[in-house]
C-alpha positions as CSV (number, residue, x, y, z in Angstrom):
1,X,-78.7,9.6,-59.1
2,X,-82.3,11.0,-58.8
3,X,-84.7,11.4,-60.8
4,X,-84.6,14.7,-60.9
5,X,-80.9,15.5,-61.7
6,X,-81.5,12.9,-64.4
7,X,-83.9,15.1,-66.2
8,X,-81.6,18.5,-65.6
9,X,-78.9,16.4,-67.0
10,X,-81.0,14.9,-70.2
11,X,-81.9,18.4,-70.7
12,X,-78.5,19.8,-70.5
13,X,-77.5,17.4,-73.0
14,X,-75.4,14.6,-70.6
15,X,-76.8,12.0,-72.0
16,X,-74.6,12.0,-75.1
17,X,-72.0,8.6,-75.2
18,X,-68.7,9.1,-74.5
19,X,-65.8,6.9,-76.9
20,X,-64.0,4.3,-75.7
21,X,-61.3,5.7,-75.9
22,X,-62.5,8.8,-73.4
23,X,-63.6,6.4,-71.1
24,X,-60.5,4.7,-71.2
25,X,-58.0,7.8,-71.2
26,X,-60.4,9.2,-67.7
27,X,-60.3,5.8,-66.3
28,X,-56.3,4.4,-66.5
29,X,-55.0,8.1,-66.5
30,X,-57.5,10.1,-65.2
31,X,-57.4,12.9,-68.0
32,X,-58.5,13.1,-71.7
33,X,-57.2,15.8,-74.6
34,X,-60.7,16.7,-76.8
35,X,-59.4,18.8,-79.6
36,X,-61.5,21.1,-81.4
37,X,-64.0,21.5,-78.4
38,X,-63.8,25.9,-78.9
39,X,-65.3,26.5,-82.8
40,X,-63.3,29.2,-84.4
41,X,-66.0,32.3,-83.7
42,X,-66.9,31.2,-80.2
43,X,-62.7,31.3,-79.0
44,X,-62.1,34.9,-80.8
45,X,-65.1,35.9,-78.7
46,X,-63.5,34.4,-75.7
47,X,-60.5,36.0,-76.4
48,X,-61.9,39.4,-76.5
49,X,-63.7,39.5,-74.1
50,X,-60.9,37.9,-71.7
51,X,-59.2,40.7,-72.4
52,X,-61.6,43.1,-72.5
53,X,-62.4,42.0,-68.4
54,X,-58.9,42.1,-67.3
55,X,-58.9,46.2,-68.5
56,X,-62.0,46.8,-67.2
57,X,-61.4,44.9,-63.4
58,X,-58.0,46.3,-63.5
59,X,-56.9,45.9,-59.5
60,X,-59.9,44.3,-58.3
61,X,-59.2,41.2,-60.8
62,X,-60.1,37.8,-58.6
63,X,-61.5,39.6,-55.9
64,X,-63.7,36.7,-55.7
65,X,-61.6,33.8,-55.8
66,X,-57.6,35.0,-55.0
67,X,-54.9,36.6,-56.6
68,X,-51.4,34.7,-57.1
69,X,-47.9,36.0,-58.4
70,X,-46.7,35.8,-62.3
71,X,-50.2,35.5,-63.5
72,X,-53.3,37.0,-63.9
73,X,-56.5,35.8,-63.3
74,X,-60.0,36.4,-63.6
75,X,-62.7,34.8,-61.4
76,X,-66.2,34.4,-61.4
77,X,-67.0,34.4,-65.3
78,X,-70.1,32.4,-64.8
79,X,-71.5,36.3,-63.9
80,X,-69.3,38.3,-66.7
81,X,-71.3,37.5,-70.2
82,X,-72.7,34.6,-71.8
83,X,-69.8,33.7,-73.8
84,X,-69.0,31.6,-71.2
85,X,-72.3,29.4,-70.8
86,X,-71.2,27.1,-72.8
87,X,-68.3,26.3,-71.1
88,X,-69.7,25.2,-68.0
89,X,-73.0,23.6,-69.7
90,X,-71.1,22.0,-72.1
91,X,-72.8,19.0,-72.8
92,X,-69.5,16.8,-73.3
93,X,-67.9,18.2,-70.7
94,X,-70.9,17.3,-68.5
95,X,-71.3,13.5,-69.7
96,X,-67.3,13.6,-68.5
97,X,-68.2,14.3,-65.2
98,X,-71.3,12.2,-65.1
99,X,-69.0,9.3,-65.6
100,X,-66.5,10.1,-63.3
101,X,-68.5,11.6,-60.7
102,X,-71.0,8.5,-60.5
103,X,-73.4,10.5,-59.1
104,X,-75.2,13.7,-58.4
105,X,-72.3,17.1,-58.7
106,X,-72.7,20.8,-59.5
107,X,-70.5,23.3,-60.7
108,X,-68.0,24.7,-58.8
109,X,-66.2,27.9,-60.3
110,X,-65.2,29.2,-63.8
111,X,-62.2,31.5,-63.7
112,X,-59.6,32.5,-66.2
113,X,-55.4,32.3,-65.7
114,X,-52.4,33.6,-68.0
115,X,-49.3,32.9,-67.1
116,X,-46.6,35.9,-67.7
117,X,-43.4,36.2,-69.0
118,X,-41.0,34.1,-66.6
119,X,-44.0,32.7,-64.4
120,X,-47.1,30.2,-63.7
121,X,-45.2,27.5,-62.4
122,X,-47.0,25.7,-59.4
123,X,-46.1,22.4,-57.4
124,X,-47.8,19.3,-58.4
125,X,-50.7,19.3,-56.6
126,X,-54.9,17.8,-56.6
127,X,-57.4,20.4,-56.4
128,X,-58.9,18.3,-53.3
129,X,-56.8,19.5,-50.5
130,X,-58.0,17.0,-48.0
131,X,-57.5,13.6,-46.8
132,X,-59.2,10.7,-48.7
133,X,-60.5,8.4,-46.2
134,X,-63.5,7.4,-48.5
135,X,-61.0,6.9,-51.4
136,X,-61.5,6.1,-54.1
137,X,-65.1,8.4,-54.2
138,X,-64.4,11.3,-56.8
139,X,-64.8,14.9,-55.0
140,X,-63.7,16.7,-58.2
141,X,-63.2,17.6,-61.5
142,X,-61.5,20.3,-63.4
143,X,-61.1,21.3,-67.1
144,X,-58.7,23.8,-68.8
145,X,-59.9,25.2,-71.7
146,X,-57.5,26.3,-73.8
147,X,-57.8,30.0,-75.5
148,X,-54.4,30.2,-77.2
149,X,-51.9,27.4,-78.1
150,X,-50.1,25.7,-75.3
151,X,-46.5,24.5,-75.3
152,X,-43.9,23.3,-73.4
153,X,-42.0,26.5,-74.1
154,X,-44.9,28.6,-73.3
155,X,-46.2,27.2,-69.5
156,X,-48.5,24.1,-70.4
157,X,-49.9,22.1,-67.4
158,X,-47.8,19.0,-66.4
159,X,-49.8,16.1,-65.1
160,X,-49.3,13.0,-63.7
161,X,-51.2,9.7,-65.2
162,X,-52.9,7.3,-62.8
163,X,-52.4,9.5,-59.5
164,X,-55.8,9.7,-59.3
165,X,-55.8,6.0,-58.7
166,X,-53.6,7.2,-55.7
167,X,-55.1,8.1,-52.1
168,X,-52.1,10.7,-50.7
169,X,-52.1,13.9,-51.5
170,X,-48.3,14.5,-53.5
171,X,-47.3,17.1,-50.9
172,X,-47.4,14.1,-48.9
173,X,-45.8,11.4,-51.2
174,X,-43.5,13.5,-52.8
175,X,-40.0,15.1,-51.3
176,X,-40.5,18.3,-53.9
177,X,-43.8,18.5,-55.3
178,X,-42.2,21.9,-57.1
179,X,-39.6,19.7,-58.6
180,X,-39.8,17.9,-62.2
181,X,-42.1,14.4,-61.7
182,X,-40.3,11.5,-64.1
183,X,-43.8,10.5,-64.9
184,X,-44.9,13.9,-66.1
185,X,-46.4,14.7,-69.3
186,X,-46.8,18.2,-70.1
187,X,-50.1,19.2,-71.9
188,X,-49.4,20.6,-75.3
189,X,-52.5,21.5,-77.6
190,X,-53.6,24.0,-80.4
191,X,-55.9,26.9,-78.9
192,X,-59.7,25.4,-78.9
193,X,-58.6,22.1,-77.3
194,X,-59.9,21.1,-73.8
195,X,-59.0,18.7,-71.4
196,X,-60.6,17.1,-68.9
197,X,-59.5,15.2,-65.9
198,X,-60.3,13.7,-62.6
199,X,-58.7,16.3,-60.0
200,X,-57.5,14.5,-57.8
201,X,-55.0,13.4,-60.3
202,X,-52.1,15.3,-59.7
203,X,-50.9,18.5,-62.0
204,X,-49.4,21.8,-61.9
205,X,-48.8,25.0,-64.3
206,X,-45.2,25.4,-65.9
207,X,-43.5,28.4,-66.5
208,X,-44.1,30.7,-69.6
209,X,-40.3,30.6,-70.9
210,X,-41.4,32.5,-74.3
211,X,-43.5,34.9,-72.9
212,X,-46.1,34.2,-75.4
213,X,-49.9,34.4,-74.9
214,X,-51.2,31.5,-72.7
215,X,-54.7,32.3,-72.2
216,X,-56.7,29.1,-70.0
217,X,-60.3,28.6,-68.6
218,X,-60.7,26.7,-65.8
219,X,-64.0,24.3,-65.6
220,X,-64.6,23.4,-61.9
221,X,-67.0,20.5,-60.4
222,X,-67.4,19.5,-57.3
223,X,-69.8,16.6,-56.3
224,X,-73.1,17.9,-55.3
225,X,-72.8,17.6,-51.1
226,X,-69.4,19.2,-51.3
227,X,-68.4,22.8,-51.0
228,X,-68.0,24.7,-53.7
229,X,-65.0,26.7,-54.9
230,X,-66.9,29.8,-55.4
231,X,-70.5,30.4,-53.7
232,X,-72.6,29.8,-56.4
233,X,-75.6,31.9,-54.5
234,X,-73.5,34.3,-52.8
235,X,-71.9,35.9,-56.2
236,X,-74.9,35.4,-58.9
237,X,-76.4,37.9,-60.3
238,X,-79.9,38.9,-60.9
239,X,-78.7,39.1,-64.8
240,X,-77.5,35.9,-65.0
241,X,-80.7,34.5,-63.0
242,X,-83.0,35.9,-65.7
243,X,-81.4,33.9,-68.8
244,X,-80.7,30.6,-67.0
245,X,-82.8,27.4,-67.7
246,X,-84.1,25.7,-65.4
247,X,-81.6,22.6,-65.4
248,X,-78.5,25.5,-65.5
249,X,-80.0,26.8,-62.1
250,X,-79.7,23.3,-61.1
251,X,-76.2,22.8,-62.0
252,X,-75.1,25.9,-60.5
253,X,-77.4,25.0,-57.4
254,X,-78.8,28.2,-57.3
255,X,-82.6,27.5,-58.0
């Protein structure tokens, strides 16, 4: 790592240890629960304002990322208030990534998904669609962030333990990737908790059976000399610019 992503990362916090048991728990399964990330005040502001930018976007919700069936979604958040900050600065989160990554990364996206009524399933899948002839290099990391309590009943993730230790992609090693995995275990948390996990380990969204509110954030990374999800430089705004410190500029790779 150079020097000088050292010093945006010590200023951003990085440097704080991780347990044993995260290291662990990202290592031999390649994910890790941290309850209690979202204090009390900071997640009924993320719920409001959630909400508040899925009336005011209306039909032009995820413009910049994509749309998909049974759920909404909001993209680009890193732009839509500073509530947010936190979640992609987080200095946990960031040691997490440090540690997997091995090396220099940069944020990829922040967007928002809610399952509906009777929908959010997807197959099991990475969030590295390509090949892996440098396996086992880490391209990716994701976090969901989790703004209302998730339950089997009401569409948790499922994910796979130990498939990032796995070089296919599970379209590839699996007959139905849409199909229940005998090895899943399906995230359930109370609203605040986050998890983290190496993305190539395999996961997918589960249906909302209950219909009850299943608000998520999604935390991308992508190590720093691959593409990102969303164009950092192509969608930030003058706004945002003006607050960010000089290590968030580098994280964003937007200085």
């Amino acid at each position: 790592m150079s020097k000088i992503a050292s010093q945006h990362l010590t200023a951003l916090g990085a440097d704080i240890a991780l347990s044993p048991t995260m290291i662990d728990e990202l290592d031999t399964h390649g994910f890790t629960i941290v309850p209690n990330m979202i204090e009390p005040d900071w997640l009924d502001e993320m719920r409001r304002t959630f909400d508040a930018l899925v009336e005011r976007e209306g039909q032009d919700l995820a413009r910049e990322h994509h749309t998909e069936a049974t759920v909404t979604r909001v993209a680009n958040l890193i732009n839509k208030g500073t509530v947010w900050e936190k979640v992609w600065s987080h200095p946990l989160l960031l040691a997490a990534a440090k540690h997997v990554f091995g090396g220099e990364f940069r944020v990829s996206s922040l967007n928002g998904r809610e399952a509906h009524p009777g929908g959010g399933h997807q197959p099991l899948h990475g969030d590295w669609k390509q090949p892996r002839p440098d396996f086992p290099r880490v391209h990716v990391l994701n976090s969901i962030w989790a703004i209302d309590d998730l339950s089997a009943e009401n569409g948790s993730p499922r994910i796979i333990p130990g498939t990032h230790n796995r070089p296919e992609l599970p379209e590839e090693a699996l007959q139905d990737p849409d199909a229940p995995h005998p090895d899943e275990i399906i995230l359930e948390c109370p609203a605040g908790s986050v998890m983290i996990f190496n993305a190539h380990t395999w996961h997918g969204g589960t249906i909302n059976h209950i219909g009850s509110r299943r608000r998520v954030l999604h935390g991308y990374f992508t190590r720093r000399d691959d593409p990102q999800q969303q164009d950092q430089r192509r969608w930030i705004t003058e706004a945002t610019l003006s607050r960010l410190t000089p290590a968030q500029k580098w994280l964003l790779d937007v200085e």
